[in-house]
C-alpha positions in Angstrom: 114.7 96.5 110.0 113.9 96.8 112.4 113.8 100.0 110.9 112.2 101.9 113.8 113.8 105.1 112.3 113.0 108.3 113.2 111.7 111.1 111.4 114.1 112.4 108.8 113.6 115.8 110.5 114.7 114.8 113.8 118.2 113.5 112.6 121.0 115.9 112.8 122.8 116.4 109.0 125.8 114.4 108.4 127.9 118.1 109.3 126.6 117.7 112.8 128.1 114.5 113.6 131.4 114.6 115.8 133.9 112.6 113.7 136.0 110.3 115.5 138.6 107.5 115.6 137.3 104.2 117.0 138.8 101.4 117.7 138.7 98.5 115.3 135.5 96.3 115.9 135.5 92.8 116.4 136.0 91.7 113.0 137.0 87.9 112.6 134.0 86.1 114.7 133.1 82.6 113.2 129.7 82.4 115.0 126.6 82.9 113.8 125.3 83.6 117.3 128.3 86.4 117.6 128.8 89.9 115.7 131.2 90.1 112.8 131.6 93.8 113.4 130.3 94.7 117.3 128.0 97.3 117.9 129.9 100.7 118.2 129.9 101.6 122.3 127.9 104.2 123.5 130.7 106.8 124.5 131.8 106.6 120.5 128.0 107.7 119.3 127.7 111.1 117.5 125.1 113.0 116.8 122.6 111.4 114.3 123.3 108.0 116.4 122.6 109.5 119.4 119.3 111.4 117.8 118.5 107.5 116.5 118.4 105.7 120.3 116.7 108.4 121.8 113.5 107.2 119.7 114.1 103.6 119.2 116.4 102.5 122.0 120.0 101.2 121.3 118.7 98.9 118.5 122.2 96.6 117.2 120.9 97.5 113.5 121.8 101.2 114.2 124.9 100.9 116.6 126.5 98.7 114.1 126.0 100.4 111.2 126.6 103.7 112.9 130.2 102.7 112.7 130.0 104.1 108.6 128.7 107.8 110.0 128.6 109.1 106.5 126.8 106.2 105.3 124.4 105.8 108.0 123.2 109.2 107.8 122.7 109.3 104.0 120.7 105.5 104.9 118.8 106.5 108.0 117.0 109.4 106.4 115.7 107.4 103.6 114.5 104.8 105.9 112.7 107.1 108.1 111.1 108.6 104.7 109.8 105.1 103.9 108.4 104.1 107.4 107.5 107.1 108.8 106.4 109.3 105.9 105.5 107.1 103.1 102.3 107.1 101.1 101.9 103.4 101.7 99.4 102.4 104.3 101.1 100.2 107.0 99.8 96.9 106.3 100.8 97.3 102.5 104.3 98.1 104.0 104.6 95.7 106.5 103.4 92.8 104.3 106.0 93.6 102.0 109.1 93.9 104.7 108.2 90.4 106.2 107.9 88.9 103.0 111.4 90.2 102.4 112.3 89.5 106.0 111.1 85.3 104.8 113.0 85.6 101.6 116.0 86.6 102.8 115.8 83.9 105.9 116.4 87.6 108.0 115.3 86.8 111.7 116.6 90.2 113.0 114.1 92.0 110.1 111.7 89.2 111.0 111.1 90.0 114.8 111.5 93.6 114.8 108.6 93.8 112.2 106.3 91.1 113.6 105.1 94.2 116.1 104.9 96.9 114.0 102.8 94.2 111.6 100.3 93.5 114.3 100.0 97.0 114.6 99.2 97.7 111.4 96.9 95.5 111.7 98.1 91.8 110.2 97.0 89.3 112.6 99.0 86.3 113.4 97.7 83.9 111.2 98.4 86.4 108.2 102.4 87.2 109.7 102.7 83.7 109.8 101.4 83.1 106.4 104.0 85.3 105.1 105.7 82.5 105.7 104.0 80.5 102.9 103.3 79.9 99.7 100.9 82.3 98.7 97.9 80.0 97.6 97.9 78.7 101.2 96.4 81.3 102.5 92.8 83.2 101.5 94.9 86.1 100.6 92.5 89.6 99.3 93.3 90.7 95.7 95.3 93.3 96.6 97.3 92.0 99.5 97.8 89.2 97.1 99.2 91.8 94.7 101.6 92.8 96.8 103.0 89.6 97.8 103.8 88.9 94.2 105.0 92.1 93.7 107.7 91.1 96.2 108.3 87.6 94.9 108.9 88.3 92.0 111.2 91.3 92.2 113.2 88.4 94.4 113.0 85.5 91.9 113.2 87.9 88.7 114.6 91.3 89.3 111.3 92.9 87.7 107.3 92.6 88.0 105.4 90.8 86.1 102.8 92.8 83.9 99.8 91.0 85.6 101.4 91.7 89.3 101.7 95.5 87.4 98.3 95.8 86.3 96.8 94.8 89.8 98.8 97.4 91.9 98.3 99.7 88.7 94.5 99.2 89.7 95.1 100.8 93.4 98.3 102.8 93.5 99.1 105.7 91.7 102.7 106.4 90.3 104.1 107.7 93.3 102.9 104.8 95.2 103.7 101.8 92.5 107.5 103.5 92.3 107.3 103.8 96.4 106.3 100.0 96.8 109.6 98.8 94.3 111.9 100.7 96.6 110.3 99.7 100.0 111.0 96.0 98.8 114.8 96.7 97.4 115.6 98.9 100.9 114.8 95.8 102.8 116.4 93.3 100.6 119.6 95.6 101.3 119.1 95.7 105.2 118.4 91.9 105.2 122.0 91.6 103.4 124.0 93.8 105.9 122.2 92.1 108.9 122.4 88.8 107.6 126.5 89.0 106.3 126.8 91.3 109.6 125.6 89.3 112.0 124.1 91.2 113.8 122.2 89.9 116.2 119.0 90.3 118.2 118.6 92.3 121.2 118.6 90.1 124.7 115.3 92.1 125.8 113.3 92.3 122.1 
């Protein structure tokens, strides 16, 4: 999601953010092409929120879920860790978020990775055959690996020992346990967008 979190060190802690009433956000929309819950306005943002826009911009992924505070602190941390500070290269990482992104038919995850994909280094014909099935495209072994990886935690809720062995081959621990929760983090960000609504930005 577009996850173009921050550094966990440049959030403020949850104790720093003002807490505050807001009014009730739009709740009851039948659209898809309109929010279930609106983006919280920017004269309600606290501290961590307002730490967020300053480095992304006022992305809808953070002003909506910025309406939790407690929540979105605890969440925004550990997405900046696996973005900004993992020990996965970027094209590992971004090959696994847009296969999620395609699993979970997530358009908002979907554009907001595309870029950081390309520049990571996955040309188009590689985003777009994330698309795929994976035999349709001359995939390496060990992007192929990771592809799998993420299909079948999708289909089966595990990894296959074969998909295991391969990554076993070029991760180490901290790495093979980093890759499981990079794929469940964006399976969860897919769901809130998705059920959310929320929508893409006029000017992305």
């Amino acid at each position: 999601m577009a996850s173009d979190t921050p550094p966990a060190e440049d959030i403020p802690s949850a104790e720093h953010a003002a807490p505050a009433e807001h009014a009730p956000p739009a709740q009851n929309a039948t659209s898809a092409d309109a929010p279930r819950i609106a983006p919280l306005p920017s004269g309600e943002w606290d501290d961590t929120l307002r730490a967020v826009v300053a480095a992304t911009g006022p992305l809808n992924v953070f002003t909506t879920l910025a309406r939790h505070p407690a929540l979105f602190t605890a969440w925004i941390g550990f997405g900046s860790k696996l973005l900004f500070e993992g020990t996965l290269d970027g094209r590992v990482r971004e090959i696994a978020i847009l296969r999620v992104a395609h699993q979970r038919s997530c358009a908002y995850e979907w554009a907001h990775h595309v870029p950081i994909a390309q520049l990571a280094g996955l040309d188009e014909t590689e985003i777009e055959a994330l698309r795929g099935a994976p035999d349709d495209h001359p995939w390496s072994a060990d992007d192929r690996a990771v592809i799998d990886a993420a299909d079948e935690l999708d289909a089966t809720s595990t990894v296959s020992d074969a998909t295991w062995a391969a990554l076993a081959k070029r991760f180490d621990a901290a790495r093979l346990i980093e890759l499981v929760m990079l794929i469940g983090q964006y399976h969860m960000v897919a769901f809130a967008l998705n059920a959310l609504r929320v929508q893409i930005e006029d000017d992305h």
